[in-house]
C-alpha positions in Angstrom: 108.6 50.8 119.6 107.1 53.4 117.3 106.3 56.7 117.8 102.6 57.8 117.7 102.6 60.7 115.4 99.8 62.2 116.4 100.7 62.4 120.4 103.0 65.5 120.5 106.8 65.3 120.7 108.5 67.9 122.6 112.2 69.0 121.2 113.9 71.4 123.4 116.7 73.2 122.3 114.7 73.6 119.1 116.0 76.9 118.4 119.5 75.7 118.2 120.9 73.5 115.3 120.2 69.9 116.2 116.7 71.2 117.4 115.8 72.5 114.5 116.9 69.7 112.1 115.2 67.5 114.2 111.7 69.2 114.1 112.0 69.5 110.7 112.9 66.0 110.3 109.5 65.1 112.3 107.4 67.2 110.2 108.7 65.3 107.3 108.1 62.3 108.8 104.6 62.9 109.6 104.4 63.8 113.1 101.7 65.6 113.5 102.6 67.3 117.1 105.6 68.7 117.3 106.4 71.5 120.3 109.3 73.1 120.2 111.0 75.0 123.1 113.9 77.5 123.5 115.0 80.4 125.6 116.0 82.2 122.6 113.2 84.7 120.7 112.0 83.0 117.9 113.2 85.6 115.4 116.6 83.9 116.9 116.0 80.2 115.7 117.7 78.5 113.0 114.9 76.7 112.1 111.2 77.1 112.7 108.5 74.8 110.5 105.3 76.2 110.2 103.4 72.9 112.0 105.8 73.5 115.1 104.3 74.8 118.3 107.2 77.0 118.9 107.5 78.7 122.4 110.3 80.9 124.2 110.6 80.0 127.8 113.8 79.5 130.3 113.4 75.8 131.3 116.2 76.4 134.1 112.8 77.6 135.8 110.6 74.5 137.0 107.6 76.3 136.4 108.2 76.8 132.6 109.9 72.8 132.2 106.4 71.6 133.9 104.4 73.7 130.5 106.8 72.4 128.6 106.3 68.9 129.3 102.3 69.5 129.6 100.7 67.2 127.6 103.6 65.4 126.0 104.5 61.7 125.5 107.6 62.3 124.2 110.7 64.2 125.0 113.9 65.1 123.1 116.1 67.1 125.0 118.7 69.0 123.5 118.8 72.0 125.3 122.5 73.5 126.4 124.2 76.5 127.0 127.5 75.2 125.1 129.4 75.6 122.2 132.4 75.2 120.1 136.0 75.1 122.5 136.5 78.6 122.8 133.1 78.8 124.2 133.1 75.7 126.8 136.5 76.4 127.7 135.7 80.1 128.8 133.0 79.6 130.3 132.5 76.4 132.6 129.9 77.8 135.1 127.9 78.7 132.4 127.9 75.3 130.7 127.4 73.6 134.2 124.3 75.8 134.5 122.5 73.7 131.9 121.8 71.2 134.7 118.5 73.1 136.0 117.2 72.1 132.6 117.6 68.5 132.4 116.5 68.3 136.2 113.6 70.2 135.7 112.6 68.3 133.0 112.9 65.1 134.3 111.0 65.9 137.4 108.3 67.1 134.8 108.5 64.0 133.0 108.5 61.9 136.1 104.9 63.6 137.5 103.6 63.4 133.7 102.4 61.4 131.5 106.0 61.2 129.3 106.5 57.1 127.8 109.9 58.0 126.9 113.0 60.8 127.7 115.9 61.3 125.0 119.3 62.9 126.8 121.5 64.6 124.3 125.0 63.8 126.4 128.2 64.8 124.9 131.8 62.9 123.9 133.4 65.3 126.5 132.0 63.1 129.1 134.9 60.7 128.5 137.9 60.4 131.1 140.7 62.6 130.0 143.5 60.0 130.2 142.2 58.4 127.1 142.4 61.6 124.9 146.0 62.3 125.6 147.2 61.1 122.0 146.3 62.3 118.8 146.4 58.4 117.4 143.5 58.2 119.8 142.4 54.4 120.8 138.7 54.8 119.6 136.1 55.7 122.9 133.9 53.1 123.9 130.9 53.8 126.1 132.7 52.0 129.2 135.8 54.5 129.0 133.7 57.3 131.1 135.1 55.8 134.3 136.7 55.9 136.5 134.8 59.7 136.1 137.6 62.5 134.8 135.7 64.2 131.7 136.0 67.6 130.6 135.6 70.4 133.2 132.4 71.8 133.0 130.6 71.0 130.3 131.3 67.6 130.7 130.8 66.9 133.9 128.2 68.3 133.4 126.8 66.2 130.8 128.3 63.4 132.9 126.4 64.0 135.9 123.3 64.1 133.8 123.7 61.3 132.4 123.7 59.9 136.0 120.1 61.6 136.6 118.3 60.2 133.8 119.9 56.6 134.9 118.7 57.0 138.3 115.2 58.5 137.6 114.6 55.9 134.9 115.8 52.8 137.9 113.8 54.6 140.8 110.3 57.1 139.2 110.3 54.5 136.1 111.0 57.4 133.5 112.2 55.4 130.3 115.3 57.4 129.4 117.8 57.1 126.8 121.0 58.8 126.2 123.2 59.7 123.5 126.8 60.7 123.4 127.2 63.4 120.6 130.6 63.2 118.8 130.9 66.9 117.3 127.8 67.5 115.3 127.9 69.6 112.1 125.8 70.6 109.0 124.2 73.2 107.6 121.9 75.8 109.3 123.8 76.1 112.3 126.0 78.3 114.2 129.3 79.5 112.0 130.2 82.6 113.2 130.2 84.5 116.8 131.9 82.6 118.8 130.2 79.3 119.7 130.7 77.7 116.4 132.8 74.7 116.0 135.7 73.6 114.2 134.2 72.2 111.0 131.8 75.5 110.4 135.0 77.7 111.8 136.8 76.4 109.2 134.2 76.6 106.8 134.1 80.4 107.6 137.5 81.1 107.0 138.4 79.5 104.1 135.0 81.1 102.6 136.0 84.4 103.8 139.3 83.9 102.4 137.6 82.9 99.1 135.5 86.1 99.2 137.8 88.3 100.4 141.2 87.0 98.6 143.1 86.5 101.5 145.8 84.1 101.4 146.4 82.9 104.6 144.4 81.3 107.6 144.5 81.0 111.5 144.3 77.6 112.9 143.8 77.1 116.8 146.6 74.9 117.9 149.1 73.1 115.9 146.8 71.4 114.1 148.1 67.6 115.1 144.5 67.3 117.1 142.6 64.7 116.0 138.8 64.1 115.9 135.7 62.7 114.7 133.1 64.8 112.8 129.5 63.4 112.7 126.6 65.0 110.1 123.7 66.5 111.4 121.7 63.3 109.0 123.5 60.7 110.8 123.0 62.6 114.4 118.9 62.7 113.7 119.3 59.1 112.7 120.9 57.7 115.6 118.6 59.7 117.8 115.7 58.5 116.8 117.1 55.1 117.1 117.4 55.5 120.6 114.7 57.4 121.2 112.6 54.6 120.2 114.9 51.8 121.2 115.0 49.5 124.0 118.6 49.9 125.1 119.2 51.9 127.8 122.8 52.8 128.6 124.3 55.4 127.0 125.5 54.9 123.1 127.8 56.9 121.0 126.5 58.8 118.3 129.7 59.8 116.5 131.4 59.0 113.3 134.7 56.9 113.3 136.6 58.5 110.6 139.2 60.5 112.7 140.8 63.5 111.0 143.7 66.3 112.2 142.9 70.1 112.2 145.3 70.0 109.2 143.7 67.4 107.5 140.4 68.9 108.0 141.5 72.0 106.8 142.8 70.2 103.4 139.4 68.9 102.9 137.7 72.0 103.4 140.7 73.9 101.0 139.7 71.6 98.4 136.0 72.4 98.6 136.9 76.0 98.4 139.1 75.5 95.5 141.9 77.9 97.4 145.2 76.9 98.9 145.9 79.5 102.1 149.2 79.7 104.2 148.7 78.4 107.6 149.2 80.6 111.1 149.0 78.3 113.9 147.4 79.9 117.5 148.8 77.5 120.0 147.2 79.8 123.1 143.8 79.3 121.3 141.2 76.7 123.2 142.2 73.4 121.1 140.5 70.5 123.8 142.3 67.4 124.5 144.5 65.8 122.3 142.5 63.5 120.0 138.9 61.4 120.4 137.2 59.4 118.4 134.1 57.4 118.3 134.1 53.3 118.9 130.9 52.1 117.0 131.1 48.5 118.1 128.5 49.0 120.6 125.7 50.4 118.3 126.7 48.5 115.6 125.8 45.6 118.2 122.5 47.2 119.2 121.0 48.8 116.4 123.3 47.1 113.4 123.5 50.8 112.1 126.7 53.6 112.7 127.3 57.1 110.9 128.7 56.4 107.4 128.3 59.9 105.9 132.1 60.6 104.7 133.5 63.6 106.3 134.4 65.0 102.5 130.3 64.7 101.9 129.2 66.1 104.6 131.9 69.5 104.1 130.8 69.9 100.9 127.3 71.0 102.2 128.2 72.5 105.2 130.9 74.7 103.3 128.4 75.9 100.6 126.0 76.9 103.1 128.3 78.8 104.7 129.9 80.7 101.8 126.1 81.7 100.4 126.0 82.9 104.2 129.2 84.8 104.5 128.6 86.1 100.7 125.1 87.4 101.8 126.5 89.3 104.8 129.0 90.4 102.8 127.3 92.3 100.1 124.6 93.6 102.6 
């Protein structure tokens, strides 16, 4: 299917970085609709195009997800109280929280007039008994059960994913899901605590740039292996599904699989510096190693991530830097 670009599209957690690539992306694109929805104050979102219908609202509240979904024909749901590991490790009540919204939404959805729901799920929905190795056996879609994902945030992603199957086989709401292998680009969270690993890194090889540092603190022993997809390849994937006819869940994750160390080379490289490694191995690392197995989208959509990790840095770490730099001299 195509999406009508002039019936509105509603992207929630569209003050966060996904969200606001993504309403970007439709603007762009054409749309000429676009609602955007987030607890955070506006002031407070990465991103926020002019055509956007932006709105602050809690969407845990059913009240505020039945507005949301008011008038809408399409849905992207990204919303999440989540993070990078030292975020979803520290706080799993939190992250399970996040449930409200995608109920609420869905039961919006079902009693509206919404042709099709996109779920943003996670990789951390994937049993932990595959993800015990850092030469990881690539995840494939069917490797979620028998159910043991990551505590809280996955399960709760897992159990959502459940939902959307189960209001799409008994209300009719046309869901689709995603499973998001750690997203990253530019104009996202880098510092404060919910970042993740490939804008952490970013962040401290730039501050070691600005600052003349010498060394760096890596969580773990940086033997962990994982995936990395770019925020272009995420928007491309999701719109795939979003207007697609397949309705299991799909990764959305790149297959080149990396260390900690070897990310940290790439990033070095960028930065032109070489830094002396201190490894935390109390720190939050996550399970061992994951990576993405494409075969399935490749299948369905004859299309996977192909943006090489090294590209995809070399924005991401320049963004960062002109960040950091600007804080810096303020």
């Amino acid at each position: 299917m195509q999406l009508d670009k002039e019936s509105t599209i509603l992207v929630t957690g569209a003050g966060g970085f996904i969200g606001g690539h993504l309403m970007a992306e439709l603007i762009r694109s054409g749309h000429q609709s676009v609602r955007g929805v987030d607890i955070k104050p506006l002031e407070e979102w990465y991103q926020l195009p002019s055509q956007v219908e932006a709105i602050q609202s809690d969407l845990s509240l059913i009240d505020a997800a039945n507005q949301a979904v008011s008038g809408v024909r399409y849905v992207v749901n990204l919303a999440a109280d989540m993070g990078g590991m030292g975020f979803i490790e520290n706080n799993k009540a939190l992250c399970m929280l996040t449930v409200l919204i995608n109920t609420n939404l869905l039961q919006a959805a079902r009693h509206g007039e919404v042709e099709r729901y996109f779920y943003s799920s996670s990789a951390c929905v994937y049993a932990s008994e595959h993800q015990t190795k850092t030469d990881v056996t690539a995840l494939k879609e069917s490797d979620a059960y028998p159910a043991m994902p990551e505590d809280g945030y996955g399960w709760e992603k897992l159990f959502s994913e459940r939902m959307c199957r189960h209001f799409r086989e008994d209300f009719g709401v046309a869901t689709r899901i995603a499973r998001y292998h750690n997203i990253y680009g530019p104009e996202g969270t880098w510092q404060g605590g919910r970042e993740k690993a490939p804008a952490a890194i970013c962040r401290k090889v730039a501050e070691a740039k600005l600052t003349d540092r010498k060394d760096i603190e890596i969580w773990g022993d940086g033997l962990q292996t994982r995936s990395f997809t770019y925020i272009d390849d995420c928007l491309k994937g999701t719109l795939l599904l979003l207007t697609g006819d397949y309705v299991e869940p799909l990764n959305v994750g790149s297959a080149e699989l990396v260390s900690i160390n070897q990310l940290v080379d790439i990033v070095e490289e960028i930065g032109a510096v070489s830094l002396e490694r201190h490894y935390d191995l109390d720190a939050p690392k996550g399970v061992r190693g994951r990576n993405s197995d494409n075969t399935l989208i490749q299948e369905v959509f004859g299309w996977q991530p192909s943006t090489h990790l090294r590209d995809g840095l070399e924005v991401t770490y320049r963004w960062v830097y002109d960040q950091l730099a600007a804080q810096l001299s303020a």
